[in-house]
C-alpha positions as CSV (number, residue, x, y, z in Angstrom):
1,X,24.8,-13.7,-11.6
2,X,26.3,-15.6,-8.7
3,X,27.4,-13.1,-5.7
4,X,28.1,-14.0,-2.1
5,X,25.6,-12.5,0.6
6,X,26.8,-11.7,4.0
7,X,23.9,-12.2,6.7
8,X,23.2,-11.9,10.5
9,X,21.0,-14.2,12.7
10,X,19.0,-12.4,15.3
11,X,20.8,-12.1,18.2
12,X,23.9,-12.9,17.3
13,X,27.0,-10.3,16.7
14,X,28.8,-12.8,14.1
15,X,28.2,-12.8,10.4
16,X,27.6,-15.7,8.3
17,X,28.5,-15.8,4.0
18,X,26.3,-17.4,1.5
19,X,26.1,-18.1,-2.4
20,X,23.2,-16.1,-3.8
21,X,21.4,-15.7,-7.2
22,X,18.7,-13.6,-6.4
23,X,18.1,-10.3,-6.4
24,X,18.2,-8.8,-2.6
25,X,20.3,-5.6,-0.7
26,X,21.0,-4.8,2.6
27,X,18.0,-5.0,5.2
28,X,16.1,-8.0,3.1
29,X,15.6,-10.9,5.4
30,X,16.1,-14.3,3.9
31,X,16.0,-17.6,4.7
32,X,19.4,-19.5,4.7
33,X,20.5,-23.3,4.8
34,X,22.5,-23.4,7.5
35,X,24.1,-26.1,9.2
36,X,21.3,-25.9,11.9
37,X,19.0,-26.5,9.4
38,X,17.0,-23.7,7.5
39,X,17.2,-19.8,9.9
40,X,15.8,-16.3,9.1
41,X,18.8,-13.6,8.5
42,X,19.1,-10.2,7.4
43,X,21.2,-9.2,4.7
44,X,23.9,-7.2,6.2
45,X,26.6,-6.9,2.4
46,X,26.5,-8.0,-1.1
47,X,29.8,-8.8,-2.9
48,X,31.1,-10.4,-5.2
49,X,31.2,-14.3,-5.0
50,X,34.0,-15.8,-2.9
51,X,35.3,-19.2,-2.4
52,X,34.6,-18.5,1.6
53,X,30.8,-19.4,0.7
54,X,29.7,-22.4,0.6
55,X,25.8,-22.7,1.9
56,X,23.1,-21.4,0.1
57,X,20.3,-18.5,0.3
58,X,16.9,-20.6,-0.3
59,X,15.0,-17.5,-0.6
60,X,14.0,-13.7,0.4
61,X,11.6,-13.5,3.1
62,X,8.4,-11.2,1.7
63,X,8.0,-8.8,4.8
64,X,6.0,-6.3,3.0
65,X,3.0,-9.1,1.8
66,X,3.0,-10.3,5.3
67,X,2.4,-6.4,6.8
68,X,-0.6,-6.6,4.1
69,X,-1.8,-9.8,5.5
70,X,-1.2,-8.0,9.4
71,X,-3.5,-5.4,8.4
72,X,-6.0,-7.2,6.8
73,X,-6.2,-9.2,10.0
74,X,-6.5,-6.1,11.5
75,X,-9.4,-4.9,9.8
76,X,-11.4,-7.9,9.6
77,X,-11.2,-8.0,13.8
78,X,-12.3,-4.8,13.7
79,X,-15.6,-5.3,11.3
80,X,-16.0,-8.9,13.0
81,X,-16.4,-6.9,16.6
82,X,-18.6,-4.3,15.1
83,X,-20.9,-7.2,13.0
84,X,-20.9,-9.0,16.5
85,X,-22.0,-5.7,18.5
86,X,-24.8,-4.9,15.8
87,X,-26.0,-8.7,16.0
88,X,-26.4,-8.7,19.4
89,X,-28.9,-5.3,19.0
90,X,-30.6,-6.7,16.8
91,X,-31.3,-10.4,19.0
92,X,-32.1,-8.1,21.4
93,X,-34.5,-6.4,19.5
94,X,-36.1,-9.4,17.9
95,X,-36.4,-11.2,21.5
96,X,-38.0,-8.1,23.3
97,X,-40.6,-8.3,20.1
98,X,-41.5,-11.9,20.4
99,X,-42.1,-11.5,24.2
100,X,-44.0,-8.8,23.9
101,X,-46.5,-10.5,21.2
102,X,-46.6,-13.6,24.1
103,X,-47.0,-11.2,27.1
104,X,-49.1,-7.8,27.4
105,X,-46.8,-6.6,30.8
106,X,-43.5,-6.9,28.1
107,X,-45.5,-4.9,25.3
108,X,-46.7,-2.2,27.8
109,X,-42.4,-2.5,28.9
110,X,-41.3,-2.3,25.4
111,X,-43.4,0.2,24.3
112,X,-42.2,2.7,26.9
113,X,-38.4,1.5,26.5
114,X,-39.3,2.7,23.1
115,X,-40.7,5.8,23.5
116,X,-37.9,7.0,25.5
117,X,-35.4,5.7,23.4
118,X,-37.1,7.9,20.5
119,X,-37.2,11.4,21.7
């Protein structure tokens, strides 16, 4: 069913009507085809359709799969910088080990690096 939509573009104070048949209520954000081109709005009414509306909505802007994406993001940061920390132990490991084989000074090191690390 054809209604008309009343949005608002961010900071702005006027209101703006268009043709809508999708299913959206006050708060959604959308994406209108404006005169300007295509805009972000929010929803601020939903009435019934009036011959003051001529544009179209082109769609409703999916805010809640992009704060899934947002926190994805967030946790693969967070498990990248972990993964990155427990690489670098592990080089470090792995280098002091193959020194030491080479040089008898860097096993006697390692060795007591290690014993104090272990009590």
């Amino acid at each position: 069913m054809l209604k008309t939509v009343t949005v608002r573009y961010k900071n702005t104070y006027q209101d703006y009507d268009f043709i809508t048949d999708l299913d959206l209520k006050k708060g959604d954000y959308v994406v209108t085809d404006s005169s300007n081109g295509y805009n972000v709005a929010e929803v601020m009414a939903i009435k019934e359709l009036t011959n003051k509306s001529k544009k179209w909505i082109v769609c409703k802007v999916d805010i809640d799969q992009h704060k899934i994406r947002m926190e994805k993001e967030k946790e693969i940061k967070k498990i990248r910088g972990k993964l990155e920390q427990r690489r670098k132990q592990i080089e470090e490991s792995e280098v002091y080990n193959i020194l030491a084989q080479k040089d008898k000074e860097m096993a006697k090191l390692l060795e007591e690096y290690n014993e104090i690390i272990n009590k």
